[in-house]
Backbone as CSV, one residue per row, in Angstrom:
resi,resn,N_x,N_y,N_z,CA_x,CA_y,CA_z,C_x,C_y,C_z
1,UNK,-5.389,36.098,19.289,-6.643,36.141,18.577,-6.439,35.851,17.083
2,UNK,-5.266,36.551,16.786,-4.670,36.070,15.124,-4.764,34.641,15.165
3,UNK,-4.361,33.971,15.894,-4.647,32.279,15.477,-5.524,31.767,15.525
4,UNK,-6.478,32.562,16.612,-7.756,31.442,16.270,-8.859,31.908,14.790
5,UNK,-8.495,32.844,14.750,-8.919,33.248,12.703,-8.548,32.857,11.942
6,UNK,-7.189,32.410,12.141,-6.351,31.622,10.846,-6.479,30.002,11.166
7,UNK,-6.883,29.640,12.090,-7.279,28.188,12.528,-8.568,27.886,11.541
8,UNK,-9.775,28.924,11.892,-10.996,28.677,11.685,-10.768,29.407,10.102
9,UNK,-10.022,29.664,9.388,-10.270,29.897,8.169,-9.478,29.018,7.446
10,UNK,-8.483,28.560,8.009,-8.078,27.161,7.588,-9.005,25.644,7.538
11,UNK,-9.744,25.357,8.304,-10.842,24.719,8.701,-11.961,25.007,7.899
12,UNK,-12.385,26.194,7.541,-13.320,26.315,6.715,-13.319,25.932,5.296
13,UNK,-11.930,26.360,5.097,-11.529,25.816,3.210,-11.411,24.605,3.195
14,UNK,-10.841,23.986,4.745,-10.419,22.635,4.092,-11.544,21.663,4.060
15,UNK,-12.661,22.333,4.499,-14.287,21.387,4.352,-14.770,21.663,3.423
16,UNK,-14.515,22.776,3.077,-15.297,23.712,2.007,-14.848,22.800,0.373
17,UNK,-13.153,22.252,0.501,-12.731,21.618,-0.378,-13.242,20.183,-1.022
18,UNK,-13.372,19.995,0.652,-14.014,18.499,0.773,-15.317,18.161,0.378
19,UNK,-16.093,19.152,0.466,-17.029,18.930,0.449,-17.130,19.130,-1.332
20,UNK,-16.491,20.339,-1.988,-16.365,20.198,-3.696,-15.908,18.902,-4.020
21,UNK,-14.761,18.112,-3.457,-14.528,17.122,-4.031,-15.515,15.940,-3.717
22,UNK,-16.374,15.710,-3.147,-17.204,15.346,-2.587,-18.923,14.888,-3.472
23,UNK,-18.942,16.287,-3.708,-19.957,16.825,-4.910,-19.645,16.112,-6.145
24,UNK,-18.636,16.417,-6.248,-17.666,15.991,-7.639,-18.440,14.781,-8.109
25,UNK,-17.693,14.007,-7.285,-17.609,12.390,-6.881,-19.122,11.393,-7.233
26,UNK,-20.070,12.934,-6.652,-21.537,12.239,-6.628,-21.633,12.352,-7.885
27,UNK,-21.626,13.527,-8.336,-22.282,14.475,-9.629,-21.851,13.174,-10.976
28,UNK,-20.483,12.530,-10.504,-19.742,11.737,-11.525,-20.634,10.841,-11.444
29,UNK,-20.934,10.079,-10.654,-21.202,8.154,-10.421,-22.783,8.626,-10.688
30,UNK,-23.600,9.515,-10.902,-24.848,9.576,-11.092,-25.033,9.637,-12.663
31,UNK,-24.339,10.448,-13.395,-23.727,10.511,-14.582,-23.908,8.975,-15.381
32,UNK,-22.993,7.991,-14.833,-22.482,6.428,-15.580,-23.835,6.143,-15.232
33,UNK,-24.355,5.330,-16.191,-25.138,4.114,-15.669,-24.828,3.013,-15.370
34,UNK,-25.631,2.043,-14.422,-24.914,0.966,-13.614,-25.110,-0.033,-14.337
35,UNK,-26.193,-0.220,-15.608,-25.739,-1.279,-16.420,-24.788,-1.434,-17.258
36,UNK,-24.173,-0.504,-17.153,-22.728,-0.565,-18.343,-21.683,-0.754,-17.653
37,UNK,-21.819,-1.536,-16.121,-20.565,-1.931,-15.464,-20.990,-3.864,-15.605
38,UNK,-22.054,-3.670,-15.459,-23.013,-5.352,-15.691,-22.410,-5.881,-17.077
39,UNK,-21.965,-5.528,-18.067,-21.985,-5.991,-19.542,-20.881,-5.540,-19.707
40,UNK,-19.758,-6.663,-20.120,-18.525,-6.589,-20.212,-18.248,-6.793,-21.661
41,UNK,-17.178,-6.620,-22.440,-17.360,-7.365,-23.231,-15.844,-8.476,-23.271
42,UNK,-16.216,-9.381,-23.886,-15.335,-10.742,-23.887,-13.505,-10.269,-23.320
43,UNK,-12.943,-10.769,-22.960,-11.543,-10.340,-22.880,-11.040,-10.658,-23.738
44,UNK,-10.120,-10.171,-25.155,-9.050,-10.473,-26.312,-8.005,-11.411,-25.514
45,UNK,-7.509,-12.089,-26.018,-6.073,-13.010,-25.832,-5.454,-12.187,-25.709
46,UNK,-4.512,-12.596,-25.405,-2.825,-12.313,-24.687,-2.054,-11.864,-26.031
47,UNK,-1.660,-10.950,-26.706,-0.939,-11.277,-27.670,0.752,-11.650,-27.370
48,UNK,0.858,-12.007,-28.647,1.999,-13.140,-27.913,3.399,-11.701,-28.765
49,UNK,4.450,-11.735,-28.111,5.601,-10.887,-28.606,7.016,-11.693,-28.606
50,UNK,7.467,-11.526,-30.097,8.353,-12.105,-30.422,9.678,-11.704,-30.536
51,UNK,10.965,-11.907,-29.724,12.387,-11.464,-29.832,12.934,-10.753,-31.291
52,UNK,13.189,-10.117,-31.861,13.864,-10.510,-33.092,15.116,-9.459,-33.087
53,UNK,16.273,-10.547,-33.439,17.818,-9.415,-33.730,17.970,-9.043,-34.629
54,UNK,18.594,-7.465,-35.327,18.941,-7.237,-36.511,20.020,-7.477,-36.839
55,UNK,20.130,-7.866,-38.010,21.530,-8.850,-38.367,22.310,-7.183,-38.529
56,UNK,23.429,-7.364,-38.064,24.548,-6.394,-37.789,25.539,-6.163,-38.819
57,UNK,25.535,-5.308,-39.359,26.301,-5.508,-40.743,28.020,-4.703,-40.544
58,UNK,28.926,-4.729,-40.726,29.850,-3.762,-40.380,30.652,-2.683,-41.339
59,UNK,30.763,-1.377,-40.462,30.446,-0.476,-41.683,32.019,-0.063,-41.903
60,UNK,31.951,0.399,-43.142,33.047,0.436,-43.933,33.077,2.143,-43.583
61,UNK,34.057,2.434,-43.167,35.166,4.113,-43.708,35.959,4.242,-44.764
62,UNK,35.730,5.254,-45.186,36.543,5.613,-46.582,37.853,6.066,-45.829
63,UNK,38.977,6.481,-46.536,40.445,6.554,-45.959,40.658,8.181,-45.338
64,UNK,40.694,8.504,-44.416,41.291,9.932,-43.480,41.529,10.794,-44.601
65,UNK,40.680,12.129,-44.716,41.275,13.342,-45.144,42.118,13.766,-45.191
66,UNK,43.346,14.288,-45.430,44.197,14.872,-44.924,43.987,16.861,-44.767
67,UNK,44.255,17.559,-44.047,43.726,18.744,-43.989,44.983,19.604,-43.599
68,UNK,45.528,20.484,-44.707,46.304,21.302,-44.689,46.117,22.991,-44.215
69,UNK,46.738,23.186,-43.252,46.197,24.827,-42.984,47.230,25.693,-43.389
70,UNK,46.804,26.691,-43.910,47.283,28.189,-43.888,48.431,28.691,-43.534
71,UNK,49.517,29.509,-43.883,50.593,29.319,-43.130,50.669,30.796,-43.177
């Protein structure tokens, strides 16, 4: 008998869900108006993208520390 309660209460949420997302869906598309899918505006060009390398310079070190410890 435990399963057929947990069947039918499984079943109930999962319509119950459906049916919110459902609502949703309407509540949204009633919202937009359908002439503002009619009127586009122009498409911009492509912009165009250009490679560029940074000139590589090579870096100079000053000469090794020397580090004396403690005796």
């Amino acid at each position: 008998m435990g399963i057929l309660y947990l069947f039918l209460t499984f079943l109930f949420c999962f319509i119950l869900v459906h049916l919110i997302k459902l609502a949703y869906i309407g509540i949204k598309s009633l919202k937009k108006p359908a002439v503002a899918e009619e009127k586009k505006p122009a498409p911009k060009p492509e912009p165009v993208y250009y490679i560029v390398e940074k000139k590589r310079s090579k870096k100079t070190y000053s000469d090794p520390k020397e580090i004396k410890f403690k005796k």
